[in-house]
VOLUMTI-392836 format. One record per residue (C-alpha): z negated, y, x negated; residue in one letter. Coordinates in nm, 2 decimals, padded with zeros to 4 digits. Each point is the difference from the previous one (the first is absolute). Layout:
BEGIN
((Z; Y; X); "A")
...
***
This chain:
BEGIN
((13.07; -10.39; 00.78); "X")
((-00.36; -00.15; -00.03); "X")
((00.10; -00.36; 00.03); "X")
((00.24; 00.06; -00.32); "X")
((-00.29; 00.26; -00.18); "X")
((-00.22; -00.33; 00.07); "X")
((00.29; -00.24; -00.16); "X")
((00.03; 00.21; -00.28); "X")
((-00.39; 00.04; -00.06); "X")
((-00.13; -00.38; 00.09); "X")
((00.32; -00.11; -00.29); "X")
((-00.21; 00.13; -00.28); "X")
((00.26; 00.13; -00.18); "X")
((-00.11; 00.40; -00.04); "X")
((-00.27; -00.08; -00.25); "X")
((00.24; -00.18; -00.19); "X")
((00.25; 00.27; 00.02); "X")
((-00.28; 00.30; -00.09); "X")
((-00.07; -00.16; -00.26); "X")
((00.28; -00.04; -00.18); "X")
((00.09; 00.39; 00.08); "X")
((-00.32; 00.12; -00.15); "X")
((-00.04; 00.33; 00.01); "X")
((00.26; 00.22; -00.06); "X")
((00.05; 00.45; -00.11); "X")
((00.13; 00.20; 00.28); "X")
((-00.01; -00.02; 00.37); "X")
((-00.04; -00.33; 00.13); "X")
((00.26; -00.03; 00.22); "X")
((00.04; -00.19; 00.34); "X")
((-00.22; -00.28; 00.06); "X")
((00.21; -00.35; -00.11); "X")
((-00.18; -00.17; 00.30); "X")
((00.16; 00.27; 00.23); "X")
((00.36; -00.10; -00.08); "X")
((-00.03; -00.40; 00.01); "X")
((-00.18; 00.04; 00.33); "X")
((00.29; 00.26; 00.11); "X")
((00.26; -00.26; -00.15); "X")
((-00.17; -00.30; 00.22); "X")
((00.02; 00.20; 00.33); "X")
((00.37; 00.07; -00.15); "X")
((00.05; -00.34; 00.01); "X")
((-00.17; -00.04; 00.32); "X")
((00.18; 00.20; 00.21); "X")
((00.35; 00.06; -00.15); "X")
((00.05; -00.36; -00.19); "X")
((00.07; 00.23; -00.33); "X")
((-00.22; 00.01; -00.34); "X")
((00.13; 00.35; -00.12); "X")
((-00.23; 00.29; -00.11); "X")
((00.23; 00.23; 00.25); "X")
((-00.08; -00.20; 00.28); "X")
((-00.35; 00.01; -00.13); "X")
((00.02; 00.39; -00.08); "X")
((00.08; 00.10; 00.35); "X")
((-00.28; -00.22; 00.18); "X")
((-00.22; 00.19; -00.26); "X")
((00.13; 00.32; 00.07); "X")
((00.09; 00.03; 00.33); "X")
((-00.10; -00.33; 00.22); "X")
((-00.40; 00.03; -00.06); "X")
((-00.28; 00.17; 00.18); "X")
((-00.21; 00.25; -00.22); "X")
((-00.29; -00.22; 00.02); "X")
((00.21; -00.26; -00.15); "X")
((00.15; 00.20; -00.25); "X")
((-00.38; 00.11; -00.09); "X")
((-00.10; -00.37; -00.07); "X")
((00.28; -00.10; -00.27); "X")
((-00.07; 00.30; -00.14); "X")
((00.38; 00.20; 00.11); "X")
((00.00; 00.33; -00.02); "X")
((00.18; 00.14; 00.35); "X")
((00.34; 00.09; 00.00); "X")
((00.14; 00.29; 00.15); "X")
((00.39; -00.11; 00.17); "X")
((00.12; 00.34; -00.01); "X")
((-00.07; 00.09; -00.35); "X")
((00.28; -00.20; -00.23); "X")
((-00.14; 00.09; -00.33); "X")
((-00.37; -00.14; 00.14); "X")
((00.21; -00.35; 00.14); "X")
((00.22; 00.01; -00.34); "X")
((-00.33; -00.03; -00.19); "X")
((-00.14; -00.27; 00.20); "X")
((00.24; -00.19; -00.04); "X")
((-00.01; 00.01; -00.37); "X")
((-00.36; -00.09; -00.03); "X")
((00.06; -00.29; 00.21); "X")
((00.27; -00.12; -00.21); "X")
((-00.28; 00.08; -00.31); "X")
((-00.24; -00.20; 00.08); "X")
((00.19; -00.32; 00.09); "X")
((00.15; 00.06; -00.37); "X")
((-00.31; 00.08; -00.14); "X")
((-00.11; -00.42; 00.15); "X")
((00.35; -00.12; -00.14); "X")
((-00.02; 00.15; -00.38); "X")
((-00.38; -00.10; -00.01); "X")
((00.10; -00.38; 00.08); "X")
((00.33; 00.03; -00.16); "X")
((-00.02; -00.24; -00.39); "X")
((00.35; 00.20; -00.07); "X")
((-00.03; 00.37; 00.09); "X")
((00.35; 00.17; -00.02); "X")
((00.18; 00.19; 00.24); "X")
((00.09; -00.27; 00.28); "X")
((00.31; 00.28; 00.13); "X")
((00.17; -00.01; -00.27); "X")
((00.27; -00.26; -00.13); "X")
((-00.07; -00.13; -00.32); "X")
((00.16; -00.13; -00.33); "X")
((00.00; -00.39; 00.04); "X")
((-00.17; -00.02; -00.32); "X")
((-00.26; 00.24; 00.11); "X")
((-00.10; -00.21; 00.34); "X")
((00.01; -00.28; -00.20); "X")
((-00.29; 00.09; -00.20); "X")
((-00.18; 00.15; 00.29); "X")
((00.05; -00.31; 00.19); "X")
((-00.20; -00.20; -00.25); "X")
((-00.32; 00.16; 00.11); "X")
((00.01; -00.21; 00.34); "X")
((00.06; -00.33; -00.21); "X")
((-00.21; 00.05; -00.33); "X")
((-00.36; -00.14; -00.10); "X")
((-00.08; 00.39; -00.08); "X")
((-00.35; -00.02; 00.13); "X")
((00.04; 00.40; 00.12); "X")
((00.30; -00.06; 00.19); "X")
((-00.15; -00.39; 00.13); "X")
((-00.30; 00.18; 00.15); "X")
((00.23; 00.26; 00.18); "X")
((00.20; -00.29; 00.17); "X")
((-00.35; -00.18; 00.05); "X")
((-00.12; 00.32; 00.21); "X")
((00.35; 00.04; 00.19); "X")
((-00.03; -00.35; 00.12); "X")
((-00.33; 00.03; 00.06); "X")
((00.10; 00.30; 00.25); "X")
((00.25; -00.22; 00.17); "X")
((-00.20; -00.31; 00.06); "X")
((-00.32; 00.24; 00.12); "X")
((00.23; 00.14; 00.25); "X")
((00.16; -00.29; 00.11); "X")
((-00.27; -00.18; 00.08); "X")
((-00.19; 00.18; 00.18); "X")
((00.13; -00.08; 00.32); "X")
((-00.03; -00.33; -00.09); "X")
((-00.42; 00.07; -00.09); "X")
((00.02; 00.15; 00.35); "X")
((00.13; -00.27; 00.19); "X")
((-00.20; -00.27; -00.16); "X")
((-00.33; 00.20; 00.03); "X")
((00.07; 00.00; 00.38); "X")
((00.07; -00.38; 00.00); "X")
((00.38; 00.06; 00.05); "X")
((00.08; -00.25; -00.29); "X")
((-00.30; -00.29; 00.08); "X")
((00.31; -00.22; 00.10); "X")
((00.23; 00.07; -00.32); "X")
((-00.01; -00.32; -00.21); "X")
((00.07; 00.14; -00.33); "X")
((00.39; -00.10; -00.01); "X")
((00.21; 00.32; -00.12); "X")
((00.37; 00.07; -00.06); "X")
((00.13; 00.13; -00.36); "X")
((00.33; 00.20; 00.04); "X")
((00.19; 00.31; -00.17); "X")
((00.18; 00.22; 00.14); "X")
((00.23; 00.31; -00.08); "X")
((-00.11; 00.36; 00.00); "X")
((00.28; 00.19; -00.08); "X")
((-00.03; 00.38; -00.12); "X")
((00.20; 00.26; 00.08); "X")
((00.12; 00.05; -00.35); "X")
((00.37; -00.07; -00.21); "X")
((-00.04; -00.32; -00.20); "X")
((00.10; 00.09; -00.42); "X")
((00.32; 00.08; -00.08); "X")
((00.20; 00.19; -00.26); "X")
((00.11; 00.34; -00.01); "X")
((00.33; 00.10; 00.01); "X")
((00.04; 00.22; -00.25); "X")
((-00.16; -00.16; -00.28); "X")
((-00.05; -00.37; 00.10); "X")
((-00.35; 00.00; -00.05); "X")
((-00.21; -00.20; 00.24); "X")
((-00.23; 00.19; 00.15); "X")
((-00.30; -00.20; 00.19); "X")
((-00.10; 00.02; 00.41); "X")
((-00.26; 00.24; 00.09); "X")
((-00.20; -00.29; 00.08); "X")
((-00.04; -00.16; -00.39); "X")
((-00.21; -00.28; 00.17); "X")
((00.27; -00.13; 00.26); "X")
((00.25; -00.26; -00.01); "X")
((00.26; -00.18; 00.21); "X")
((-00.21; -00.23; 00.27); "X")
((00.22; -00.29; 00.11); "X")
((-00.14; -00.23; 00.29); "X")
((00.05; -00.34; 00.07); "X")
((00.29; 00.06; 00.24); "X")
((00.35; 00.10; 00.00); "X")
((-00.08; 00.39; -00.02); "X")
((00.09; 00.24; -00.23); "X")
((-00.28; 00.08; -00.27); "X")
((-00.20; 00.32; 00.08); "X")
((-00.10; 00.25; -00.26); "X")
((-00.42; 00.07; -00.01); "X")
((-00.31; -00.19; -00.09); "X")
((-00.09; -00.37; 00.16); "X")
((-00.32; -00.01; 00.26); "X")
((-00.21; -00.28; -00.08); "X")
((-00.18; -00.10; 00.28); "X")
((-00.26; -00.24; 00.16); "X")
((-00.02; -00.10; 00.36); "X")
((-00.27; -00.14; 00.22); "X")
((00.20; -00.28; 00.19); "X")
((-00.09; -00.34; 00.21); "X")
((00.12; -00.35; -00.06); "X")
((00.14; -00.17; 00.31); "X")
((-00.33; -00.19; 00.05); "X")
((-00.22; 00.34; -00.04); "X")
((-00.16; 00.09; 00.30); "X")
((-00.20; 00.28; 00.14); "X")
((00.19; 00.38; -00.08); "X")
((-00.03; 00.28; -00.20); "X")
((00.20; 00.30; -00.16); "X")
((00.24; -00.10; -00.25); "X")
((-00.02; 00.26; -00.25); "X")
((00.10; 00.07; -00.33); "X")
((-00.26; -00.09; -00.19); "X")
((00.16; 00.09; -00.36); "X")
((00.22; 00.26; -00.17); "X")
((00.14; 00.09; -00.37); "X")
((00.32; 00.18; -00.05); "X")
((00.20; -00.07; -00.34); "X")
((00.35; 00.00; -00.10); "X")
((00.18; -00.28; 00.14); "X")
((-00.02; -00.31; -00.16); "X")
((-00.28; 00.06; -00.22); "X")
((-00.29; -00.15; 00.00); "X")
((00.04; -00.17; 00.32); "X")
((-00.25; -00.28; -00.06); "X")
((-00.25; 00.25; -00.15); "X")
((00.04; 00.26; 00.30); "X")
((-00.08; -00.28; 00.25); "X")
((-00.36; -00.16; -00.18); "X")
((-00.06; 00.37; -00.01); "X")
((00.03; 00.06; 00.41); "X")
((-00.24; -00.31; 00.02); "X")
((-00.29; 00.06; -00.22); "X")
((-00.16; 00.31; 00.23); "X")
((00.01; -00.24; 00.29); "X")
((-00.29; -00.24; -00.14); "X")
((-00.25; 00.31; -00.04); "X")
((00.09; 00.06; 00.38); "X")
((-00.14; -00.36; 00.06); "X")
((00.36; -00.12; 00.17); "X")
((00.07; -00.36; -00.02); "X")
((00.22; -00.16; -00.18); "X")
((00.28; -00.30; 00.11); "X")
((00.35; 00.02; -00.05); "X")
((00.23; 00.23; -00.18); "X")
((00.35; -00.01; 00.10); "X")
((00.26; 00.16; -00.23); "X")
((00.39; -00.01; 00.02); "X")
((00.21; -00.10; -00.31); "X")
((-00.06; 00.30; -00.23); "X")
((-00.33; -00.12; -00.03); "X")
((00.10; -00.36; -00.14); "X")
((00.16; 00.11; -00.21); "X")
((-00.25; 00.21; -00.19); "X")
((-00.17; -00.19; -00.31); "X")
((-00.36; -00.21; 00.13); "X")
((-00.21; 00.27; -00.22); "X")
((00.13; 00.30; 00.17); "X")
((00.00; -00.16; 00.43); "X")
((-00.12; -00.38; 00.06); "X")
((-00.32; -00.02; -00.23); "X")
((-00.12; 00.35; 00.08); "X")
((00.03; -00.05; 00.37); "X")
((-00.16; -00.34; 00.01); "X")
((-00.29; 00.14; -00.22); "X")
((-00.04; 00.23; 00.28); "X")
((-00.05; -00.30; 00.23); "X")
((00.34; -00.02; 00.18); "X")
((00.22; -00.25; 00.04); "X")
((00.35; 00.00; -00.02); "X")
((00.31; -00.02; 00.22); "X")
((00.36; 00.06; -00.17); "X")
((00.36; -00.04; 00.03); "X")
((00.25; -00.07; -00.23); "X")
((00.39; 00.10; -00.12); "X")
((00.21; -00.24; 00.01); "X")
((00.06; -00.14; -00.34); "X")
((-00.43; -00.04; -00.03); "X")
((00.02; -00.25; 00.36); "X")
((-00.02; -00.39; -00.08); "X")
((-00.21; -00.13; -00.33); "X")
((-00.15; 00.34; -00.17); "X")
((-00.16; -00.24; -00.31); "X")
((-00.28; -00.22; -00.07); "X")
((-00.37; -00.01; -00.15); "X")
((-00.17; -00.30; -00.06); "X")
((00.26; -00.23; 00.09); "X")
((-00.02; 00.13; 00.38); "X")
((00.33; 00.21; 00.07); "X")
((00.00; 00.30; 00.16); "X")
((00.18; 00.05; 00.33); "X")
((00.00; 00.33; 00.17); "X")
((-00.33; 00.08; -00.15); "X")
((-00.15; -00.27; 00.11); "X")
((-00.14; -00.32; -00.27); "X")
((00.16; -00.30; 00.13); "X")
((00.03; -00.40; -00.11); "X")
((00.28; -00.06; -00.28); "X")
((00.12; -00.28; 00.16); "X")
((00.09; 00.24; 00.33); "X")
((00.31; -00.12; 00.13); "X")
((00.33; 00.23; -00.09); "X")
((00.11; 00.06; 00.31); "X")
((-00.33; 00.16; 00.09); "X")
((-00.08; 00.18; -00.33); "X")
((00.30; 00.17; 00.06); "X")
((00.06; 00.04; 00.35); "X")
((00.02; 00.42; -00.11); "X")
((00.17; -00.01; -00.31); "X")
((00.29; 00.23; 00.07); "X")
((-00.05; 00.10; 00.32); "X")
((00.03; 00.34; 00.16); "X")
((-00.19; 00.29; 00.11); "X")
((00.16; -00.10; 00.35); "X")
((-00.12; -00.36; 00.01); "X")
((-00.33; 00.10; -00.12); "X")
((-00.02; 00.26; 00.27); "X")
((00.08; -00.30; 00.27); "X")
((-00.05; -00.32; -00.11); "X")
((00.20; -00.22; 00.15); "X")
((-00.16; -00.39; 00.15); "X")
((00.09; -00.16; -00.29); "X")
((-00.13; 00.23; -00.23); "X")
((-00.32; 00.07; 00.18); "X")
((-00.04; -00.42; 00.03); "X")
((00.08; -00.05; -00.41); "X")
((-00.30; 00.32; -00.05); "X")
((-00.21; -00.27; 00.20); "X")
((00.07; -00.32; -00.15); "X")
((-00.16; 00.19; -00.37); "X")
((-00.35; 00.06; 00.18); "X")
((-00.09; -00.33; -00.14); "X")
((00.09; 00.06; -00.35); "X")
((-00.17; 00.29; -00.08); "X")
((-00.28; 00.02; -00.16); "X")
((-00.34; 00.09; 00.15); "X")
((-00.25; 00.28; -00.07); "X")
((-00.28; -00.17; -00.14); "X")
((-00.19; 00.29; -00.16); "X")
((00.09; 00.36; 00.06); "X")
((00.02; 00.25; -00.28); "X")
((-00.30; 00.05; -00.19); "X")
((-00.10; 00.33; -00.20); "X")
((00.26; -00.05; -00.23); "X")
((00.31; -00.13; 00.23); "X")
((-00.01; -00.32; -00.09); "X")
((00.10; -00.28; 00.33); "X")
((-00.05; -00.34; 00.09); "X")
((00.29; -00.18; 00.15); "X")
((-00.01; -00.36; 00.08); "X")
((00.22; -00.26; 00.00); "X")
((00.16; -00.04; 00.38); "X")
((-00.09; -00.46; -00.07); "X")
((-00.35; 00.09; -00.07); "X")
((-00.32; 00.09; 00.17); "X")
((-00.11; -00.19; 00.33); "X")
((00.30; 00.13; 00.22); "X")
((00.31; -00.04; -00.24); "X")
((00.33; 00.15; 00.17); "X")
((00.21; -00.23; -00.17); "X")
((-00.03; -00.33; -00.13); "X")
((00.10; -00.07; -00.34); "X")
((00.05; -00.29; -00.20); "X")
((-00.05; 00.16; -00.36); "X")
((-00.33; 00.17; 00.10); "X")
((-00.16; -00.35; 00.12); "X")
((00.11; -00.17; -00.30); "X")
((-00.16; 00.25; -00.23); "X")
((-00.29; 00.02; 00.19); "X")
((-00.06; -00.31; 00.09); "X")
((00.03; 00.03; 00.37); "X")
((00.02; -00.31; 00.22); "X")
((00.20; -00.07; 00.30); "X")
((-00.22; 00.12; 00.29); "X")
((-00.12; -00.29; 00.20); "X")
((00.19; 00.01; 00.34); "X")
((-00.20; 00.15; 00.33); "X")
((00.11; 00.07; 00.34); "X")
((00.08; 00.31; 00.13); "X")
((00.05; 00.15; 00.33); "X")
((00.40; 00.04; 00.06); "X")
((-00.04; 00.29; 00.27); "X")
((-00.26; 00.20; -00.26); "X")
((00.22; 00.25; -00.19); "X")
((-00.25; 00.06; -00.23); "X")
((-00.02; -00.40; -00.15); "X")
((00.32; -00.07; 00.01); "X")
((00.05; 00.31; -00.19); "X")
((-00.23; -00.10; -00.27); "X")
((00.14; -00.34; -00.07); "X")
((00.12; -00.04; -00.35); "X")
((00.34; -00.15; 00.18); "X")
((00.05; 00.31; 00.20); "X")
((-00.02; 00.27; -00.35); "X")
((00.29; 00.01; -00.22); "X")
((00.03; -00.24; -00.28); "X")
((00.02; 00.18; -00.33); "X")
((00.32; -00.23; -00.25); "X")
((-00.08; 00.03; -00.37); "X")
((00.28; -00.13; -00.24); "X")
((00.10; -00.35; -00.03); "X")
((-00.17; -00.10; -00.28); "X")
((-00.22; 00.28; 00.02); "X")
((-00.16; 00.19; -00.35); "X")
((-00.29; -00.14; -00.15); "X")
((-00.36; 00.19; 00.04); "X")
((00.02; 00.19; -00.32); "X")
((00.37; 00.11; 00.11); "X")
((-00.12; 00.16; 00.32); "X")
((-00.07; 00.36; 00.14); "X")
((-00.33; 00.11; 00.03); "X")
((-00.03; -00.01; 00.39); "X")
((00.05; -00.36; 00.03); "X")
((-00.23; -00.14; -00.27); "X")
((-00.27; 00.23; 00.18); "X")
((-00.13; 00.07; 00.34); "X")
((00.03; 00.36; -00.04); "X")
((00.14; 00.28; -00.23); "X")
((-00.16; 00.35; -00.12); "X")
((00.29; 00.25; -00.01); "X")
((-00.11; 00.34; -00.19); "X")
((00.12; 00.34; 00.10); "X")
((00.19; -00.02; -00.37); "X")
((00.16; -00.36; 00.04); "X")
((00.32; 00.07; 00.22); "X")
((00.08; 00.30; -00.24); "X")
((00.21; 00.27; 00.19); "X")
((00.06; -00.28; 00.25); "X")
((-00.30; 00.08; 00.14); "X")
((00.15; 00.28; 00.21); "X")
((00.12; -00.25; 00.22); "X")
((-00.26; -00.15; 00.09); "X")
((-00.19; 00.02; 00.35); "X")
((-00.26; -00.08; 00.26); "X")
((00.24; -00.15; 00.29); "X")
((00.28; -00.24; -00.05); "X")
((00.35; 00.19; 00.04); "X")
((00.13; -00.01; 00.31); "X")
((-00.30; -00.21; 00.20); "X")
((-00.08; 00.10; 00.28); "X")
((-00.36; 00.17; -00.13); "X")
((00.27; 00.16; -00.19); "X")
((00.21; 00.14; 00.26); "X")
((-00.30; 00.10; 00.19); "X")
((-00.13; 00.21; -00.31); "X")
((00.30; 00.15; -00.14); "X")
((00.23; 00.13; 00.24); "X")
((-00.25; 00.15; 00.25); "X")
((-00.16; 00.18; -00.29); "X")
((00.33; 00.14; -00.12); "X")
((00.08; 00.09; 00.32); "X")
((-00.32; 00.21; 00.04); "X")
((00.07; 00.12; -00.35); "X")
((00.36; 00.13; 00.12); "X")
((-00.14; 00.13; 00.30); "X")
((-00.22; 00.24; -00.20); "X")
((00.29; 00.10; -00.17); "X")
((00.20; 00.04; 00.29); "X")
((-00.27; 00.25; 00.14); "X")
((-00.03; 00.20; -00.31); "X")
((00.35; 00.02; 00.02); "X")
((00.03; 00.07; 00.34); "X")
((00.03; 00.35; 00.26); "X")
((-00.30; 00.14; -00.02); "X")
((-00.07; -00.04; -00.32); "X")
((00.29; -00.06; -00.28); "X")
((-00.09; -00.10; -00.34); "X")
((00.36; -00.06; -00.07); "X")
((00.14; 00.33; 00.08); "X")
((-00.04; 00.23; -00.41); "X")
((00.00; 00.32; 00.26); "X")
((-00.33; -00.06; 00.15); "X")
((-00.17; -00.03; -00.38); "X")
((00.15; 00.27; -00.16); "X")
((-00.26; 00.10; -00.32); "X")
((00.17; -00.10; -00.33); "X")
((-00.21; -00.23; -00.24); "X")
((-00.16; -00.34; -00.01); "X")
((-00.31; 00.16; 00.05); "X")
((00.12; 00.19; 00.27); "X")
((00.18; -00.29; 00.19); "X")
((-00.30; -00.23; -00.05); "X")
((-00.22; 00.19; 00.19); "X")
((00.19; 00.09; 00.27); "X")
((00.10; -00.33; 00.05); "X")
((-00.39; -00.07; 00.02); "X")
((00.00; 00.23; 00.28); "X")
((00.28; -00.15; 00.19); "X")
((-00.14; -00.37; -00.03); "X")
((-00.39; 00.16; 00.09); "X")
((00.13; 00.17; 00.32); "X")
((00.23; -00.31; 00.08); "X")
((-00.31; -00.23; -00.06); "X")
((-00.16; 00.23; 00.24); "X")
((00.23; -00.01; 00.23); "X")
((00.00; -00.38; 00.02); "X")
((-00.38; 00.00; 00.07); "X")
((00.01; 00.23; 00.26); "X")
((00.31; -00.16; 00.19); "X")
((-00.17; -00.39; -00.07); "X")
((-00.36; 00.19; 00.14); "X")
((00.16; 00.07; 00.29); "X")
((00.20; -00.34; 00.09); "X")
((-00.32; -00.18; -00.06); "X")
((-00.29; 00.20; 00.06); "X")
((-00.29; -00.22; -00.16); "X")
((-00.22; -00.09; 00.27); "X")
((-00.33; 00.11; -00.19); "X")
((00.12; 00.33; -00.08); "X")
((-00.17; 00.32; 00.22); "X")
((00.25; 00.14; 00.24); "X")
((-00.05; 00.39; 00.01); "X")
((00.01; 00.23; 00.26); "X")
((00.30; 00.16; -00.22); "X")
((00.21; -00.32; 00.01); "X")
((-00.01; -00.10; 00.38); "X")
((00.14; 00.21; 00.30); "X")
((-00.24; 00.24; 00.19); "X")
((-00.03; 00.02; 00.39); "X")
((-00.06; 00.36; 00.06); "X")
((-00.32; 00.03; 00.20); "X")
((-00.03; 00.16; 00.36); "X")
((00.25; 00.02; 00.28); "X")
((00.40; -00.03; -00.05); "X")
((00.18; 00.26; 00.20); "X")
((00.25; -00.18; 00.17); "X")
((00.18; 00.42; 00.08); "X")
((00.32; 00.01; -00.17); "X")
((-00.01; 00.30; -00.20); "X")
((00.18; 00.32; 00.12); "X")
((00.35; 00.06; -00.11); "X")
((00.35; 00.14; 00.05); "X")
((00.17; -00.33; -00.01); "X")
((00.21; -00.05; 00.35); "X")
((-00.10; -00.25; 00.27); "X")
((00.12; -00.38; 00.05); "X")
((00.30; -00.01; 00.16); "X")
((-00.02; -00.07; 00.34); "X")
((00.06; -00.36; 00.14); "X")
***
């Protein structure tokens, strides 16, 4: 019970609630910090975020000195009417967090009129700046409780290794509620108890599931990370599905910077592509990160162009690129993406050369500096329109050392030789990159194309060693917040009704989980600077072991 007491009072996030209470006429009720610490040993032991679960721990599963400290009054098991009473006031108070928090107060039991939700419903979307600053403070809960697992383990060096790269990834959490539907009688449509949910529908070949969509961000590794640490989930927001998807994900990633976490790559699955550059790629580069992404099939192959460069798989490449290898993806699917096949993987080689460099990363605005792949000192391809613009010689022949890789690599007659038109266009007729050395391309220039666009070329090996093992590790989080011990997937083990409700006990089942994964990761690799205690190693007991079997009744050995 202290560890979670110590959760709940190193998150911060009693102030915040006190104050919004204020104070109130009649008897104050049972302490709020009582039942979230009785709902985290709840989830603790039993797997189950449910004030019952919670109640009986309260009542019935705590010392008296305990009880004392959250403030419980003691419970008598034999008197009904004194049990029937607690129980109500534990059920209170929880409701007394959820209206406080709640933008749309109305009674979250009962099934109302379509039209009705509808305009309740409004007051988690609008610009009201009442009902903004009650979602502000909700999520402001969450993230204080999510993180502090995450302050823990990086104050005791858990996290020195973690490189900054995170995985971006919703997933369902269904309610245990009826979705809308009509009544009988009179037709009328009559909305969920849950006005806030929708119909969740992953990526796969499942049915959709009816709840609110988890929005979460993942500490995860590249294949070339080294070191370890915890992979924890560093983010959380809970909306209805498919809203908001970009937004929800910059908002996971703006407390991280005030923790003083790096920042590298962010890897997010095709959901996130598709979301307009204002609400997902500009954000999360502002932050610092780079990007990794993936593609449907119909956006594979040439995405556009800017500045006369075309854009292939998010990457600025040479408009003379040959078509074969501009689009070696056009068309293909998931499968072949998922294992490339030799002749795939050699045609994702054979672009290297024509893409363009990073000259200049983004400044304070977003602006970048590409360059041409002819120009500079060490061209990667050799091209005959770029040296007749520029003036550029033939190089004067020198020897080279046949058995050094490294020369006979960077001899114009071993780089690709770029094939402008027969007769080509005159100066005035041609794209921007090849009458200069390098382009400036604006966050604004590619338009909504700019959701394509990222760090790694598609498919590269820097690539495949960002991408999959980051979604891996992103899955893997999932799988273990959907797993035995701890089920976010399972509407019975979060039983409350209303967004508010639902959001914070999902906070509570991702805080305990993130604690679970720091004490599991502390014990397979036991930093080395870290005191030992007496408490965590065996003990010899001291003086002489009495080798006397004890006395019993038990009969003797057989005899031989």
């Amino acid at each position: 019970m202290d560890h979670y007491a110590r959760l709940l009072d190193d998150s911060g996030i009693m102030p915040l609630i006190d104050a919004e209470l204020g104070p109130r006429p009649g008897p104050t009720g049972l302490p709020i910090a009582a039942v979230l610490t009785c709902l985290l040993l709840s989830i603790n032991h039993t797997g189950k975020a449910t004030l019952v679960e919670a109640w009986r721990i309260a009542a019935f599963c705590l010392s008296a000195a305990t009880r004392h400290r959250l403030g419980l009054p003691e419970v008598d098991p034999a008197d009904v009417h004194q049990v029937l009473a607690s129980s109500r006031r534990f059920y209170r108070a929880f409701d007394r967090l959820t209206t406080v928090l709640d933008p749309a107060r109305h009674d979250r039991r009962a099934r109302l009129p379509q039209q009705q939700a509808d305009v309740l419903n409004t007051a988690w979307e609008d610009d009201d700046p009442a009902h903004a600053r009650k979602r502000n403070l909700l999520q402001d809960i969450v993230t204080a409780l999510v993180l502090t697992p995450v302050r823990w383990a990086k104050g005791r060096g858990y996290l020195r290794q973690f490189r900054g790269d995170v995985g971006i990834d919703t997933t369902a959490a269904p309610v245990f509620a009826r979705p809308p539907r009509a009544r009988r009688s009179t037709g009328e449509l009559f909305a969920s108890t849950e006005i806030t949910a929708g119909w969740h529908h992953s990526a796969g070949n499942g049915p959709p599931e009816y709840g609110y969509s988890a929005t979460l961000t993942v500490a995860a590794r590249t294949r070339s990370a080294l070191g370890s640490f915890p992979q924890l989930a560093l983010g959380l927001v809970l909306d209805t599905p498919h809203k908001r998807i970009g937004a929800n994900a910059i908002t996971t990633l703006k407390p991280l910077a005030t923790l003083g976490m790096p920042a590298a790559f962010a890897v997010a699955d095709r959901a996130y592509t598709d979301q307009q550059p204002a609400h997902f790629a500009q954000p999360v580069r502002e932050l610092g990160y780079k990007l990794a992404l993936d593609y449907r099939v119909d956006q594979r192959g040439v995405q556009g162009s800017v500045h006369g460069t075309l854009l292939i798989d998010g990457s600025p490449a040479c408009p003379l690129m040959p078509d074969r290898l501009a689009h070696a993806t056009t068309g293909l699917d998931d499968a072949a993406i998922r294992t490339p096949s030799e002749e795939l993987a050699a045609l994702i080689a054979a672009r290297e050369p024509y893409l363009l460099r990073l000259k200049q990363s983004a400044n304070a605005n977003g602006a970048v500096r590409h360059q041409c792949p002819a120009a500079g000192t060490s061209p990667s391809v050799t091209c005959p329109r770029f040296d007749r613009l520029h003036q550029r010689g033939p190089s004067r022949p020198t020897p080279i050392d046949l058995t050094d890789t490294r020369q006979r690599a960077a001899h114009p007659a071993a780089k690709p030789r770029v094939l402008p038109p027969q007769p080509d266009l005159k100066a005035d007729q041609l794209p921007k990159i090849c009458s200069q050395h390098t382009i400036t391309v604006r966050k604004d220039d590619l338009g909504h194309l700019d959701k394509f666009r990222q760090d790694l070329a598609y498919l590269s090996p820097a690539w495949i060693g960002t991408y999959k093992p980051v979604r891996a590790n992103t899955e893997g989080i999932n799988g273990r917040l959907k797993g035995h011990d701890l089920d976010l997937g399972d509407p019975k083990n979060r039983l409350a009704h209303g967004r508010v409700a639902q959001t914070i006990l999902v906070a509570l089942l991702v805080t305990v989980a993130n604690d679970h994964f720091l004490d599991q990761w502390r014990h397979i690799h036991q930093p080395h600077d870290e005191p030992v205690t007496l408490a965590d190693t065996p003990q010899t007991p001291t003086g002489t072991f009495d080798v006397t079997p004890p006395a019993g009744q038990s009969r003797p050995p057989p005899a031989p």
